[in-house]
C-alpha positions, 0 to 999 in steps of 0.5 A: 155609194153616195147620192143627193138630190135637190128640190128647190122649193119644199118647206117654202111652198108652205110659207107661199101660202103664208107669206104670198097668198095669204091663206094661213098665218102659221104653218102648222095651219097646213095640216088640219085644212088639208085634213080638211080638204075634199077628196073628190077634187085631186089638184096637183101643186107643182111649186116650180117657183124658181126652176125645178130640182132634180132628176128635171132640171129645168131652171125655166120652168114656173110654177102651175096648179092643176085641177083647180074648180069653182070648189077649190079653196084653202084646204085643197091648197094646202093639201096640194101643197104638201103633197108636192113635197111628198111627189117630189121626194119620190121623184128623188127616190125613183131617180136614186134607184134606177142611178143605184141599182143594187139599192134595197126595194125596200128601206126607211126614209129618214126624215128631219127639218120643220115640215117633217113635224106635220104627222099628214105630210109625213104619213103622205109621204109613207103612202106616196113612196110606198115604205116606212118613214122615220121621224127623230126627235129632234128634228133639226138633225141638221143643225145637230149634225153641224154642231158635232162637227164643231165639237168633234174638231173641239174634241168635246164630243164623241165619234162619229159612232157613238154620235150615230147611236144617240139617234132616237125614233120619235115616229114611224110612219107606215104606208096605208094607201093602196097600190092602185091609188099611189099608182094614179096619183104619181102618174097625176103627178107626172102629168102635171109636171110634164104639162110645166117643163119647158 
């Protein structure tokens, strides 16, 4: 069985924060502010900037942050801006699970693309899903995979197979949140999501 899903804004939210607020000038800047960042304050970042993707599917819905105080500045931004990427990827999973219902409990997500270079967003996304995500070395499978197909059909490169065996793990990363804690933050999620559909 085959599934996809799709998430309308991920690695842009960062470049929002670039482009449109003006708070970073590169996004690697994301990862020490959100390190950075307060605990204590818990905002949730849903970037419905054009609708949102799956399992929603709401092309009207807008963009919102919750959560926000007077303290609410850069970090916490930043932080709530990758954290939506992990939350939304989750929601994928949660809907691939129950359309996919002899899915292991327990997998790895394998992770590729620019954001995926962030070692905080990738061990988020660990905590938030709640299994082990794998970062290759190179990461932009993407492009690989599409430079394949053009040399597969050249006949210049090897199978499918032997293409497949030439992945590499750069890192893996481990869940280290507790049950309890994702638990409250994805149901902070939902609510924030439930509070922007339309």
């Amino acid at each position: 069985m085959r599934l996809e899903g799709s998430i309308f804004i991920a690695g842009a939210v960062v470049q929002w924060l670039r482009d449109g607020l003006k708070m970073i000038r590169e996004a690697s800047e994301t990862q020490p502010l959100a390190e950075q960042a307060d605990l204590g304050q818990e905002l949730y970042m849903v970037p419905a900037f054009t609708g949102l993707g799956a399992p929603y599917w709401d092309a009207e819905a807008r963009g919102a942050i919750y959560g926000l105080t007077r303290n609410s500045g850069p970090a916490e931004f930043a932080r709530a801006a990758l954290e939506s990427v992990g939350f939304q990827t989750r929601d994928l999973l949660e809907a691939m699970k129950s359309d996919w219902h002899d899915a292991e409990d327990k997998g790895v997500l394998r992770v590729d693309g620019g954001m995926s270079a962030s070692d905080w967003s990738m061990q988020f996304l660990s905590d938030i899903i709640g299994a082990p995500v794998d970062r290759p070395k190179v990461l932009e499978t993407t492009a690989l995979g599409a430079a394949w197909l053009a040399g597969m059909r050249a006949g210049v490169y090897p199978d499918q197979a032997e293409f497949a065996a030439q992945w590499a793990l750069d890192r893996r990363f481990e869940p280290a949140m507790d049950e309890a804690t994702r638990d409250r933050r994805y149901a902070g999620w939902k609510d924030a999501v439930k509070r922007t559909l339309t």
